[in-house]
C-alpha positions as CSV (number, residue, x, y, z in Angstrom):
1,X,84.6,104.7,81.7
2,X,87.8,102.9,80.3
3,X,89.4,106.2,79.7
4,X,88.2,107.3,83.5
5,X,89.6,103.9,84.7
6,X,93.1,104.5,83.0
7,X,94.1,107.4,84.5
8,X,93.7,106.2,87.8
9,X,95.5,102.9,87.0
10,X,98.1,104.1,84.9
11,X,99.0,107.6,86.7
12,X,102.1,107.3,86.7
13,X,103.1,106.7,83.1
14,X,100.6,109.8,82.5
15,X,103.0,111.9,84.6
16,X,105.8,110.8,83.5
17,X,105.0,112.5,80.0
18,X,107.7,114.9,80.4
19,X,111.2,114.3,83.1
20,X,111.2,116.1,86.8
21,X,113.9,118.6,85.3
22,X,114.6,118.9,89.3
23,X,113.3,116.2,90.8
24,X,115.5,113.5,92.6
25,X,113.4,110.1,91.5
26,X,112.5,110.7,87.3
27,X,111.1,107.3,87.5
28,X,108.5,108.1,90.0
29,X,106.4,105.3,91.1
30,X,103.6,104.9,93.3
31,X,104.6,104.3,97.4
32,X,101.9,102.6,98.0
33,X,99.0,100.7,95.6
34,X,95.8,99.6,97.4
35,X,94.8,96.0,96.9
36,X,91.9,96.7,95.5
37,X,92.9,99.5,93.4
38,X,90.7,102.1,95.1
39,X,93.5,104.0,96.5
40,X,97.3,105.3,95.3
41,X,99.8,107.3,97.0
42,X,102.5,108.9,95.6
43,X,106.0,110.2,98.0
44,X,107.1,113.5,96.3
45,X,106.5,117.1,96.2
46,X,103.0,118.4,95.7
47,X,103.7,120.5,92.8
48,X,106.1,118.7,90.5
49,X,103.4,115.6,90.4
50,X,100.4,117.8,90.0
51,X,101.8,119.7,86.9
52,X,102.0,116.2,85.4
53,X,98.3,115.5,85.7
54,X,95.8,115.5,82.6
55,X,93.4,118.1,82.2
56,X,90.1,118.1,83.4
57,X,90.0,114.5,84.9
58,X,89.8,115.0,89.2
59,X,86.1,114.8,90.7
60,X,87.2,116.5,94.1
61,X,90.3,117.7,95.8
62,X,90.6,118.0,99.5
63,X,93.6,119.8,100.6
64,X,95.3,120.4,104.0
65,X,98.3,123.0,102.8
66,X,101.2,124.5,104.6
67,X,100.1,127.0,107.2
68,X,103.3,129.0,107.2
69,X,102.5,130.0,110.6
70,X,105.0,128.4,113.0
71,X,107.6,130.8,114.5
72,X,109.2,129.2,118.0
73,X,110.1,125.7,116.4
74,X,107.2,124.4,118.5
75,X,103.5,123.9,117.9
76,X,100.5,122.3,119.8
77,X,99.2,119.0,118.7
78,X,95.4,119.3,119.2
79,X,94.1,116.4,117.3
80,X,93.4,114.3,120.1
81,X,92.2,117.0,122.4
82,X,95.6,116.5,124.5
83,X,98.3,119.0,124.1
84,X,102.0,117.8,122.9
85,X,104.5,119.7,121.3
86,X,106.3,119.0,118.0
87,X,109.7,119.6,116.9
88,X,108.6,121.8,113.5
89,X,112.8,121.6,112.4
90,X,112.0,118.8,111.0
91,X,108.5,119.9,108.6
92,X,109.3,122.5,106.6
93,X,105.3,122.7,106.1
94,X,105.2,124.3,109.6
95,X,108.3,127.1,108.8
96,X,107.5,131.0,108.7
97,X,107.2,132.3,105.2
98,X,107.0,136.1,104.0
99,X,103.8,136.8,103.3
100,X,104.5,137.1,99.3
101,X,106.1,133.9,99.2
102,X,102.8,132.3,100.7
103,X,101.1,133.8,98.2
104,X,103.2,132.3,95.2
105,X,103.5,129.4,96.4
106,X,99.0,129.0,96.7
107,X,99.0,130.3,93.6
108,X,101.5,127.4,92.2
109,X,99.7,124.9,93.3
110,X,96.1,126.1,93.0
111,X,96.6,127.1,89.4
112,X,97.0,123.0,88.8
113,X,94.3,122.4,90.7
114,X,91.8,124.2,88.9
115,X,93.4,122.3,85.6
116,X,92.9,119.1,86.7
117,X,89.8,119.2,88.5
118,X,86.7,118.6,85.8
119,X,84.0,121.1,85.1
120,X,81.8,121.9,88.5
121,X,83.7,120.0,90.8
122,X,84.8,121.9,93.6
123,X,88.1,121.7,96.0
124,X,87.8,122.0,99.9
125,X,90.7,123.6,101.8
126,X,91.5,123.8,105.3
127,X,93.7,125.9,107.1
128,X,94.1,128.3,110.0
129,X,94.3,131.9,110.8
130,X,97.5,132.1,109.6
131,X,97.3,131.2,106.5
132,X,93.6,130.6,105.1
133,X,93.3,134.5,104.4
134,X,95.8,133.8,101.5
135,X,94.1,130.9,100.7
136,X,91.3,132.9,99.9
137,X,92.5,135.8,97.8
138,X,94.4,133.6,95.7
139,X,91.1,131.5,95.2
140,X,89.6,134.7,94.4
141,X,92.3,135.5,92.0
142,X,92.4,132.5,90.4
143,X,88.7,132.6,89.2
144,X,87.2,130.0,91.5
145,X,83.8,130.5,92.7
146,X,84.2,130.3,96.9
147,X,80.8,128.6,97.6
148,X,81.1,128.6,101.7
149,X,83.2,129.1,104.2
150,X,82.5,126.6,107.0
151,X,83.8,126.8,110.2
152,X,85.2,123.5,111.9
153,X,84.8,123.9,115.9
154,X,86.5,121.0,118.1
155,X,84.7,120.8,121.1
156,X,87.9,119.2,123.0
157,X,90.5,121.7,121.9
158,X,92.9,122.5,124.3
159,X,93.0,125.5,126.3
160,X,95.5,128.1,125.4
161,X,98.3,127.0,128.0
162,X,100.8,130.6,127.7
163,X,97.8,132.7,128.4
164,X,98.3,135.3,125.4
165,X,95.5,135.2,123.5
166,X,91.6,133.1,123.2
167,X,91.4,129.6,123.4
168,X,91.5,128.4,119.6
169,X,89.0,126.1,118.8
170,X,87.8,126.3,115.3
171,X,89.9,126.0,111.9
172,X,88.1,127.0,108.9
173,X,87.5,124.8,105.4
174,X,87.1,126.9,102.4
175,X,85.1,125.0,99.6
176,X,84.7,126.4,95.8
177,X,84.0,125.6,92.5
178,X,86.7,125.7,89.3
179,X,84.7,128.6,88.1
180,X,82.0,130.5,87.8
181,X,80.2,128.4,84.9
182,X,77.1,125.8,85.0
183,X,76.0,124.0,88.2
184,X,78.1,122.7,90.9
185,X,78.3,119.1,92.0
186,X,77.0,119.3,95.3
187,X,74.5,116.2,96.8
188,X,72.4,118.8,98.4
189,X,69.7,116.5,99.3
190,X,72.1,113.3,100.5
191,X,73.0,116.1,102.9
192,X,70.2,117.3,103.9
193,X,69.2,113.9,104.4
194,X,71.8,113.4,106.9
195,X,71.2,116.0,108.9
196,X,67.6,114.9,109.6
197,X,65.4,116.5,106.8
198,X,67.3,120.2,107.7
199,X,69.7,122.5,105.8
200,X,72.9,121.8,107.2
201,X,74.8,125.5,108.3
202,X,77.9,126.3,107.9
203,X,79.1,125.5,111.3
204,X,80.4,122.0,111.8
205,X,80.9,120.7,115.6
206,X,82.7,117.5,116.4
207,X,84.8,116.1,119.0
208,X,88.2,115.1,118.1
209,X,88.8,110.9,118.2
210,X,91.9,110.2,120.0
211,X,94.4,108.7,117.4
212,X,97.5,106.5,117.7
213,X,100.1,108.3,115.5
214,X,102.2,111.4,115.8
215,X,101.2,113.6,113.3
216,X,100.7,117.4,114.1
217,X,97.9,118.1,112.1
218,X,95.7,114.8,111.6
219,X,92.0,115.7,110.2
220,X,89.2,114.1,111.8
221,X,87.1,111.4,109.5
222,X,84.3,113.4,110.1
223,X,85.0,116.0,108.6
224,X,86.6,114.5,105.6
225,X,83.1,112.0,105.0
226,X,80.7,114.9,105.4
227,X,83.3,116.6,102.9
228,X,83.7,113.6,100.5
229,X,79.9,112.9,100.5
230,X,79.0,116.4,99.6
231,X,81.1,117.0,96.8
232,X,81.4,113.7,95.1
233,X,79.7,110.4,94.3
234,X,80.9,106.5,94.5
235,X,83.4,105.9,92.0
236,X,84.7,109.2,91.7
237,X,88.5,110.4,91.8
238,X,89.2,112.4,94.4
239,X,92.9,113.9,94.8
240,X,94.8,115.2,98.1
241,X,98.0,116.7,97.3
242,X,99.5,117.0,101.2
243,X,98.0,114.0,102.1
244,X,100.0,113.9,105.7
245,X,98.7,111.2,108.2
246,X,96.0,109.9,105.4
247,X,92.8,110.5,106.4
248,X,91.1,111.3,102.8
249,X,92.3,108.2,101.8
250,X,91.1,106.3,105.0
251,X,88.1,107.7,104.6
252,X,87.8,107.5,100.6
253,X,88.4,104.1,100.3
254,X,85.8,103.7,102.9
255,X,83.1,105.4,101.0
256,X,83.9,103.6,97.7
257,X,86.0,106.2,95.9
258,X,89.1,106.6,94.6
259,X,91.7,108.3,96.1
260,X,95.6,109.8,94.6
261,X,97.4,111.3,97.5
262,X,100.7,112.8,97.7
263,X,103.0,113.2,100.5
264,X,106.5,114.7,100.8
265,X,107.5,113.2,103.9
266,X,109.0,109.6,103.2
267,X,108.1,109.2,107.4
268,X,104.2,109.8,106.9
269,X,103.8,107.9,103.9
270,X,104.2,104.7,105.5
271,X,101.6,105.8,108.3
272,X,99.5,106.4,105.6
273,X,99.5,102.8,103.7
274,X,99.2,101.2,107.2
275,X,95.5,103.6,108.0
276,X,94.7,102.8,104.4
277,X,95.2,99.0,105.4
278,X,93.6,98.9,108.6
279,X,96.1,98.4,111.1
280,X,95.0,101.0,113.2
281,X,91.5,100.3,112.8
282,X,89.0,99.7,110.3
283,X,87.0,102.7,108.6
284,X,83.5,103.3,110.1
285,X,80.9,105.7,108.9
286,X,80.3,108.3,111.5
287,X,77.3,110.2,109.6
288,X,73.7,108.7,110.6
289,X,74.6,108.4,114.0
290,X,72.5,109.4,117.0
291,X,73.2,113.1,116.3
292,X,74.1,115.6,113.8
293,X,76.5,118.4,113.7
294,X,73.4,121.0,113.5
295,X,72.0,119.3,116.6
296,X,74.8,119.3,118.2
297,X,75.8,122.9,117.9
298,X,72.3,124.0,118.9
299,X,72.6,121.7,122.1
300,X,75.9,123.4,123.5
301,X,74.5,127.1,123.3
């Protein structure tokens, strides 16, 4: 346990084995240090800080990577169920990329993730049309064992205002294991428990909270809790390496685990200390309420 505890609390001493060779701040510190020491955030690029983490010492990741699939500069903010549009010259997350520079770049990253992560855990990974078939084969490449892919369907999305194609509702969340070996680390009763005594599908239904802060790809705390209580236990370490507005730390911290996030964008990262602190609100459970996303889905057939 002492060991677990120190590479939460000391992180970035641990990272810091061996100098950014091209990294602007060597003496990388945390942003942001939760009070009570449940959750850390880091301001930096994904990659550099994850190649700096031990071996085998992550219970879950949750990641929310670059879709790469932005080509007129402006793209639809749907997180609220209201349309807006977003200036993407200024995230580079949202540019165009050849299709064999996506694939390095899920391969850089996810190659570190399956170091770090500890035997059976598993990683969940959103990600849209554009970009979650990369996601995939890279997984696939990699070794991981893809255990699902569920389908997240907003029930408030926005219609599709230039008329060129369906209404998009759904994003999709890959979730797989480091490998192929021994058992996974999945609460397969706590869930099924949840879901009123039935397997829960593949198919999660929700409807998207409104939210305070402009960010063009917020994830719902649904989601991340049903994702979070599946794939880990309190106390754990779980790790989001394009943390963006903060919501697996929000929702984390909530749950009683640790949390390590990392954000490029010096402009989100003080959103995300202020959600981790409360000041837009503060973190309620949303599973065991009146209905579940099976009963919901069923419902609106």
């Amino acid at each position: 346990m002492s060991d677990y505890l120190d590479i939460f609390e000391n992180f970035e001493s641990l990272i810091l084995a061996e100098e950014f060779s091209d990294y602007k701040e060597k003496n990388l510190q945390p942003y942001y240090f939760s009070t009570e020491k449940k959750t850390k955030l880091y301001c930096g690029d994904a990659l550099e800080i994850l190649r700096r983490v031990p071996d085998n010492c992550i219970d879950m990741i949750f990641a929310d990577p670059p879709y790469f699939g932005n080509q007129s500069g402006l793209i639809i903010n749907r997180n609220d169920g209201h349309a807006a549009t977003f200036d993407t010259q200024k995230a580079k997350w949202a540019y165009s990329m050849p299709l064999i520079q996506q694939f390095e770049f899920h391969h850089a990253w996810l190659k570190q993730a399956q170091r770090i992560l500890k035997e059976g855990s598993t990683i969940w990974i959103t990600g849209t049309y554009h970009s979650i078939g990369v996601v995939n084969v890279v997984l696939q490449d990699l070794g991981f064992k893809i255990l699902n892919d569920i389908i997240l369907h907003k029930r408030n999305a926005p219609p599709n205002f230039c008329g060129s194609c369906f209404r998009a509702v759904t994003e999709t969340m890959l979730w797989a294991k480091k490998n192929t070996r021994g058992k996974t680390k999945f609460n397969y009763k706590k869930m099924k428990e949840l879901n009123r005594g039935t397997q829960m599908k593949n198919i999660w239904e929700y409807r998207a909270e409104k939210n305070p802060f402009r960010h063009p790809a917020t994830k719902q705390p649904v989601v991340l809790e049903y994702a979070i209580l599946a794939g880990s236990n309190e106390g754990d370490l779980i790790l989001d390496p394009f943390a963006g507005s903060g919501t697996t730390g929000y929702v984390a911290q909530g749950l009683n685990r640790k949390c390590i996030m990392i954000e490029i964008d010096i402009n989100y990262c003080q959103l995300i200390k202020d959600r981790v602190e409360g000041k837009y609100g503060k973190y309620s459970r949303k599973t065991g309420a009146e209905t579940s996303f099976q009963e919901k889905t069923s419902r609106s057939r």
